[in-house]
MARDREN-976680 format. One line per 5 residues: number of its first residue (from 0); their letters; for each residue x, y, z of N, C-alpha, C. Coordinates in nm, 4 decimals. Layout:
<rs>
NUM	A	X,Y,Z,X,Y,Z,X,Y,Z; ...
</rs>
This chain:
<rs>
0	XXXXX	0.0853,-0.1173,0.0000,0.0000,0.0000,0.0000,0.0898,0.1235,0.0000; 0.0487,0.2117,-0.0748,0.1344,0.2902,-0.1254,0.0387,0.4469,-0.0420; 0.1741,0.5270,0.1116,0.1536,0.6320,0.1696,0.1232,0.7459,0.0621; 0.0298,0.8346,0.1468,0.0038,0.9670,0.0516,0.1339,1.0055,0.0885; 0.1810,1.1423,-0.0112,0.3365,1.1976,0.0078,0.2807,1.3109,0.0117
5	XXXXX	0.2752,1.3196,0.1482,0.1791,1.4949,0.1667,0.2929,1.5523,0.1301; 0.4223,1.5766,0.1221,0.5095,1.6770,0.0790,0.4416,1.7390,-0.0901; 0.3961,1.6833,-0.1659,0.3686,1.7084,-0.3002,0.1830,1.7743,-0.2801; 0.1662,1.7386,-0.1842,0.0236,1.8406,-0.1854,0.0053,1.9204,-0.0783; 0.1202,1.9744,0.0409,0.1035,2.0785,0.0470,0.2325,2.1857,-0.0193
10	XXXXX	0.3036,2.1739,-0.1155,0.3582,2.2426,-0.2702,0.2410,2.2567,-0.3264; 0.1656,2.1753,-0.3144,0.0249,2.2371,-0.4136,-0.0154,2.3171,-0.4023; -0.0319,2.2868,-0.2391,-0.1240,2.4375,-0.1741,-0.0438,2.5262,-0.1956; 0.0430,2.5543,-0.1321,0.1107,2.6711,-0.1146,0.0930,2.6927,-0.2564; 0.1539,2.6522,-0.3722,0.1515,2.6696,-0.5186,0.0031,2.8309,-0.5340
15	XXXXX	-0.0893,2.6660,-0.5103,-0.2044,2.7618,-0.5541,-0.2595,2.8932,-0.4486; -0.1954,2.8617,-0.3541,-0.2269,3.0111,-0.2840,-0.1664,3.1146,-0.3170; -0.0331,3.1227,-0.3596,0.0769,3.2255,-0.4382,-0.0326,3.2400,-0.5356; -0.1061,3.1183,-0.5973,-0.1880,3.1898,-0.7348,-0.2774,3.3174,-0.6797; -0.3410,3.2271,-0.5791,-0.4983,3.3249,-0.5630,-0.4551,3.4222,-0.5035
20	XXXXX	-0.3352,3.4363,-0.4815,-0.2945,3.6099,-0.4139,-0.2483,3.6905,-0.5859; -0.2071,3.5882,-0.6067,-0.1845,3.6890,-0.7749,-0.3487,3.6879,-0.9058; -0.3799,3.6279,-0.8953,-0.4846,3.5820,-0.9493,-0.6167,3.5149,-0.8885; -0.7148,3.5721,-0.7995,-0.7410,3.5030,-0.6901,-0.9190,3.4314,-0.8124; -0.9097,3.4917,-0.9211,-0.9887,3.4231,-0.9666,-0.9667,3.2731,-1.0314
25	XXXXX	-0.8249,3.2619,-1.0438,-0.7553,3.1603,-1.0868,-0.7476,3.0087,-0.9562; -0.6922,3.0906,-0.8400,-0.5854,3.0584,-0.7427,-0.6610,3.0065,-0.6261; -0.7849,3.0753,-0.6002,-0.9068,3.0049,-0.5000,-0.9622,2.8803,-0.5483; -1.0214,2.9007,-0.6494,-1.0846,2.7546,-0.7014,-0.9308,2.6114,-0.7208; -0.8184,2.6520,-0.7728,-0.6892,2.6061,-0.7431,-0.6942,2.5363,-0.6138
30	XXXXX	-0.6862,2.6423,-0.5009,-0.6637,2.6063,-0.3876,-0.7777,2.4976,-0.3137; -0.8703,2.5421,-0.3653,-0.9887,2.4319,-0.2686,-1.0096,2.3147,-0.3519; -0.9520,2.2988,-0.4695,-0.9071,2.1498,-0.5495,-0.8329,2.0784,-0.4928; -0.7153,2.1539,-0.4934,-0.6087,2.0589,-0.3755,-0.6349,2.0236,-0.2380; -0.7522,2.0663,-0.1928,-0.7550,2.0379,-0.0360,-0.8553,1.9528,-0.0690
35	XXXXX	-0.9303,1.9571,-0.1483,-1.0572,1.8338,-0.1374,-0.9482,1.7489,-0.2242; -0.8428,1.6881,-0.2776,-0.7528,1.6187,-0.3553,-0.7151,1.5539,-0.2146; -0.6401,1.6311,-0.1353,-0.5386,1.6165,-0.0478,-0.6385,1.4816,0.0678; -0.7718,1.5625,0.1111,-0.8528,1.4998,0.1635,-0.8874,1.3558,0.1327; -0.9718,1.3913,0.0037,-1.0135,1.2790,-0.0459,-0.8903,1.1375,-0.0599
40	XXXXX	-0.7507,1.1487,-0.0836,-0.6366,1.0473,-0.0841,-0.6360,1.0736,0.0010; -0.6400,1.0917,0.1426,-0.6258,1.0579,0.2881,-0.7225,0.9774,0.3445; -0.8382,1.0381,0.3399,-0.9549,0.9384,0.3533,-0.9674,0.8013,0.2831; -0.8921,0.7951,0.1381,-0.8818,0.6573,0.1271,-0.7213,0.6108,0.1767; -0.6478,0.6583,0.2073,-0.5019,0.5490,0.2567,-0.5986,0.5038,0.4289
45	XXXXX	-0.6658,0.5646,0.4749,-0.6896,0.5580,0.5990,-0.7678,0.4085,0.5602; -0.8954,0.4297,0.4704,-1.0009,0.3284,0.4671,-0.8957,0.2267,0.4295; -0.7796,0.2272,0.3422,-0.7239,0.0773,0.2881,-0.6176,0.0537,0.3972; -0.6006,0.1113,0.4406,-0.4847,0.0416,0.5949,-0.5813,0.0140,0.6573; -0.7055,0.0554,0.7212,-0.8133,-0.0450,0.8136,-0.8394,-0.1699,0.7451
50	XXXXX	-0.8963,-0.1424,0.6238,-0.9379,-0.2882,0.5522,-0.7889,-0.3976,0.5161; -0.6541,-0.3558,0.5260,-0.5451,-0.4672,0.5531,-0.5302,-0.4848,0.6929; -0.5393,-0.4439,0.7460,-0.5860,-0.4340,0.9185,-0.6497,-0.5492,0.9287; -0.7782,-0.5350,0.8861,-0.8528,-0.6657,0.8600,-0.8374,-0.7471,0.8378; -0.7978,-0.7410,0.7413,-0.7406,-0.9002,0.6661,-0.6269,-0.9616,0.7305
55	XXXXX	-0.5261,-0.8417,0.7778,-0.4377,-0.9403,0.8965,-0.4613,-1.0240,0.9819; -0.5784,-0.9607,1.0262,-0.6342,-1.0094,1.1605,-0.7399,-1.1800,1.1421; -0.7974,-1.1135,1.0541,-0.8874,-1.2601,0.9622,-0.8159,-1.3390,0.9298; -0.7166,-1.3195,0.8276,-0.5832,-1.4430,0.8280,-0.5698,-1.5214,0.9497; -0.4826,-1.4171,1.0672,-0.4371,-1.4891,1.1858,-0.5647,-1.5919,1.2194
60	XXXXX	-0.7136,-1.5117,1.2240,-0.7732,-1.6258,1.3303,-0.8342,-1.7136,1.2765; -0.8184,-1.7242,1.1065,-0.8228,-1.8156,1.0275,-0.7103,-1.9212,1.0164; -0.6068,-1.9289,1.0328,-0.4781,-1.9637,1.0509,-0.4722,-2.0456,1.2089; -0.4921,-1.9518,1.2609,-0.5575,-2.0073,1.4772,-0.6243,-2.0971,1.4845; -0.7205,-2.1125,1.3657,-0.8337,-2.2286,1.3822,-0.7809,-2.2946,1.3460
65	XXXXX	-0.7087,-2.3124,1.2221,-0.6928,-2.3951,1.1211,-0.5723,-2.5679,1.2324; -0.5181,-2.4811,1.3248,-0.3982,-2.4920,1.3629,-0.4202,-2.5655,1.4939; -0.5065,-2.5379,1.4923,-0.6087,-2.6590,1.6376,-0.7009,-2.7575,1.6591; -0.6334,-2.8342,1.7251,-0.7181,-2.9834,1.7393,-0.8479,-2.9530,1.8032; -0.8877,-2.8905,1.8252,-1.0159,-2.8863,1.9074,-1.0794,-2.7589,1.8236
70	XXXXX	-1.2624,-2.8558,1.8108,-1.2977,-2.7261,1.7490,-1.3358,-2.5837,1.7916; -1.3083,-2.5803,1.9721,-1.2797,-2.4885,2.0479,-1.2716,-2.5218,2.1978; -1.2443,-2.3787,2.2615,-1.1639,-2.3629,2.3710,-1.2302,-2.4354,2.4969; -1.3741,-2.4246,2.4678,-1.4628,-2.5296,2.5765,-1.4500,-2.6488,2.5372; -1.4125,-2.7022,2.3864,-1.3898,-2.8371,2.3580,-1.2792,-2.9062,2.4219
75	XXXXX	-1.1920,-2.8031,2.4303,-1.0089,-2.8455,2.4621,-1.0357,-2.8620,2.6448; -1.1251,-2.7671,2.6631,-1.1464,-2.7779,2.8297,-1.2078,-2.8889,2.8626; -1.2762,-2.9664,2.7937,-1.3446,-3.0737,2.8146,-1.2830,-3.2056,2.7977; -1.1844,-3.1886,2.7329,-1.0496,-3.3159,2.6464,-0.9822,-3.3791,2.7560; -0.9311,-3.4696,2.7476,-0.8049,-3.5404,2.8237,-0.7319,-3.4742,2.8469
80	XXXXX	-0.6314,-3.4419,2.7657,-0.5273,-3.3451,2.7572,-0.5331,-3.2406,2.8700; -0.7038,-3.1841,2.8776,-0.6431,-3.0312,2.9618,-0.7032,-3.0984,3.0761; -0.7395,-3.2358,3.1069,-0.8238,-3.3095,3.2009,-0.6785,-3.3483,3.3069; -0.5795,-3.4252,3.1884,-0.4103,-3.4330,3.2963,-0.3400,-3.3251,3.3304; -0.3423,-3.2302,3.2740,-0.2947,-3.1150,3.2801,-0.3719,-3.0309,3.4391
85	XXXXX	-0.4192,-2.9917,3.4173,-0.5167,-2.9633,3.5309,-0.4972,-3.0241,3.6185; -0.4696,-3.1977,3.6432,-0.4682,-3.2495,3.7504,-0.3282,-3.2322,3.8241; -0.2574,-3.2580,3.7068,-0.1009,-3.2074,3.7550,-0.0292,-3.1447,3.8047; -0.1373,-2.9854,3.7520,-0.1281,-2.8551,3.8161,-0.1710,-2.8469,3.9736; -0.2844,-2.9145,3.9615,-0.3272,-2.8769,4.1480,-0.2771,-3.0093,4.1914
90	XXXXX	-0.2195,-3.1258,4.1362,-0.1530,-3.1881,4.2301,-0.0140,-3.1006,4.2771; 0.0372,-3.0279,4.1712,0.1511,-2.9473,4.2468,0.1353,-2.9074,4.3272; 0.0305,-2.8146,4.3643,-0.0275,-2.7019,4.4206,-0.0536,-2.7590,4.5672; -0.0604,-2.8911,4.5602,-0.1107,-2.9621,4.7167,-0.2581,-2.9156,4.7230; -0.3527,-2.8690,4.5932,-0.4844,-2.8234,4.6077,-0.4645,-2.7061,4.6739
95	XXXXX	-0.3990,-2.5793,4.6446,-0.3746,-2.4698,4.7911,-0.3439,-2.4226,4.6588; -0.4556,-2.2524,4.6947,-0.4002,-2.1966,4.5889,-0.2971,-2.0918,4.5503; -0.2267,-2.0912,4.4570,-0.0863,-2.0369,4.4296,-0.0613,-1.9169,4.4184; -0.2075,-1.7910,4.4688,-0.2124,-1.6775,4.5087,-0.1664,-1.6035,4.5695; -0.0405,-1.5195,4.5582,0.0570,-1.4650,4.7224,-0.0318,-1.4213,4.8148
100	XXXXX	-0.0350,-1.5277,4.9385,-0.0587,-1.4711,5.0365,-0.2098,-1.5638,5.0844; -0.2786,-1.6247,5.0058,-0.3931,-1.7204,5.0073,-0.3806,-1.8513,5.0357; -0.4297,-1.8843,5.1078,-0.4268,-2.0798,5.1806,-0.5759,-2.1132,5.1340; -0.6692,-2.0888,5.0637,-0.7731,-2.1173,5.0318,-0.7286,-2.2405,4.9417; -0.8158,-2.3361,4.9534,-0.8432,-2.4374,4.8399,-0.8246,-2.4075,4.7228
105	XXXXX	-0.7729,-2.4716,4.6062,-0.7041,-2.4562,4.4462,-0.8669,-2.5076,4.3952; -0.9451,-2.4720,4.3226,-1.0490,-2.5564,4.2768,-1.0761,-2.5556,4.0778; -0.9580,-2.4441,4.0749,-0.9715,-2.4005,3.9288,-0.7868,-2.3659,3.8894; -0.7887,-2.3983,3.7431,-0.6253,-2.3816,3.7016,-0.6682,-2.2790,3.5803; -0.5426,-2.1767,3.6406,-0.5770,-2.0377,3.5396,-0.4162,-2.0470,3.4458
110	XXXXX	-0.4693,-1.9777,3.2738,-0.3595,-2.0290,3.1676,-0.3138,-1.8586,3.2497; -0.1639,-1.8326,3.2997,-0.0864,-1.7161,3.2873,-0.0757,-1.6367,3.0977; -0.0437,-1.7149,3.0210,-0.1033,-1.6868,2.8978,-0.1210,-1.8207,2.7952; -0.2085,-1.8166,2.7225,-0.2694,-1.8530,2.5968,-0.1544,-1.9281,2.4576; -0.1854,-2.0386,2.4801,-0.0866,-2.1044,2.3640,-0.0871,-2.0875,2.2476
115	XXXXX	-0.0461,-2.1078,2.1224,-0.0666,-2.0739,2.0033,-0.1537,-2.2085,1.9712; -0.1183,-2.3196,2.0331,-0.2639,-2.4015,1.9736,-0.2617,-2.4659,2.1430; -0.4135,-2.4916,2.1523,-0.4450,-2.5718,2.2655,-0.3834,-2.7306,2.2837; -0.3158,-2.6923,2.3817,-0.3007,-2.8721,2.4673,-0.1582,-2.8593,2.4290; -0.0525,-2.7403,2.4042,0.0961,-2.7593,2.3497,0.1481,-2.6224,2.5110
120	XXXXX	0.0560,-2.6105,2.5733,0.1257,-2.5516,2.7081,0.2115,-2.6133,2.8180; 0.2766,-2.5265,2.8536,0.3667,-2.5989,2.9458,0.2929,-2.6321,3.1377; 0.3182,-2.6799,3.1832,0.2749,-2.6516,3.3527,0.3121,-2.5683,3.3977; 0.4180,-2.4963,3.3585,0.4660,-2.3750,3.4189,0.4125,-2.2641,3.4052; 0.3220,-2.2936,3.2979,0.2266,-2.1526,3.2306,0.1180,-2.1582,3.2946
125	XXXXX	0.0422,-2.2750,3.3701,-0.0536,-2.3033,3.4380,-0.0165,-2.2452,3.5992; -0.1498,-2.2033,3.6310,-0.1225,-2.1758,3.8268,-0.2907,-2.2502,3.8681; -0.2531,-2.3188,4.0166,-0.3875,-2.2918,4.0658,-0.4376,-2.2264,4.1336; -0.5475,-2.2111,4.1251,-0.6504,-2.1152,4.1981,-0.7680,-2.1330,4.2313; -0.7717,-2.0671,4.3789,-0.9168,-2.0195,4.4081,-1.0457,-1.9770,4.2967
130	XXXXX	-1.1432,-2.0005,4.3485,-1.2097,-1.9119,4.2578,-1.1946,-1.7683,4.2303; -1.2067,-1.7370,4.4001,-1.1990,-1.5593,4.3826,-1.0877,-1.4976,4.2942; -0.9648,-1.5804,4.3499,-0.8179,-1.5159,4.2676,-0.8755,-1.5300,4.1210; -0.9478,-1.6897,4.0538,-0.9256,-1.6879,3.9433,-1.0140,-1.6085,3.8467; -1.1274,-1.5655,3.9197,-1.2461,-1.4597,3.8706,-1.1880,-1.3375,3.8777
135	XXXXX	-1.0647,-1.2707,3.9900,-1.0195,-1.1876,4.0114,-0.8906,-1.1567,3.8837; -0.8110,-1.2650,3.8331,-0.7235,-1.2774,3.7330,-0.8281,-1.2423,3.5773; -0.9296,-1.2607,3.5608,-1.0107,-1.2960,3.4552,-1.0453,-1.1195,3.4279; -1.0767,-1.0802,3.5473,-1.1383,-0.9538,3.5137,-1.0311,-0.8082,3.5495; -0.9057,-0.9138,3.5509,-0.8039,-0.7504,3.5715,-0.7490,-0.7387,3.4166
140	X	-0.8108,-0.8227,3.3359,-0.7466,-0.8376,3.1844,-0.8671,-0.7578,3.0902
</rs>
């Protein structure tokens, strides 16, 4: 995608304002060409960088899907995989959750972050938790 080169339209302006001070019947209508010019190619570099914007983004989570065994994230929660995982985690945990400063019961395992495909996380990326901590982790994001 090819940037507007505002250097070449405001030379315009200025151009045509030198006119309409010498010629202002010439040099006004000049001048308010180039600004609805100048406008109008801004308003579209803006609209075509949102719409590749888009398509970046559609790729990726077309690509995200494509790239995972599960046909989603409640599916993967429901699987074996995040069934040992989970257990592993609060068997670390001694069921106590891994909250600084909390001795409450572990009853839930929260992802610290998000894998590029489900069920390829490490345990180390996993913590357990309380509910409160883990409702409390959920909604500071």
């Amino acid at each position: 995608m090819k940037r507007v080169n505002s250097t070449w339209y405001h030379l315009a302006a200025q151009g045509s304002v030198a006119v309409a001070l010498a010629f202002p019947l010439i040099g006004v209508p000049l001048f308010a060409g180039s600004v609805l010019l100048y406008r109008a190619t801004r308003k579209k570099e803006v609209e075509e960088r949102e719409n590749a914007r888009k398509l970046r983004r559609e790729r990726f989570i077309r690509n995200f899907r494509a790239s995972q065994d599960y046909a989603s994230y409640e599916a993967y929660l429901s699987s074996k995989v995040w069934s040992g995982k989970r257990s592993a985690v609060l068997q670390r945990s001694d069921h106590v959750c891994e909250a600084h400063g909390c001795s409450a019961a572990a009853t839930e395992v929260h992802h610290k972050w998000y894998p590029n495909v489900w069920g390829s996380e490490k345990l180390e990326s996993l913590v357990a938790l309380c509910r409160e901590h883990h409702e409390a982790e959920h909604s500071s994001h």
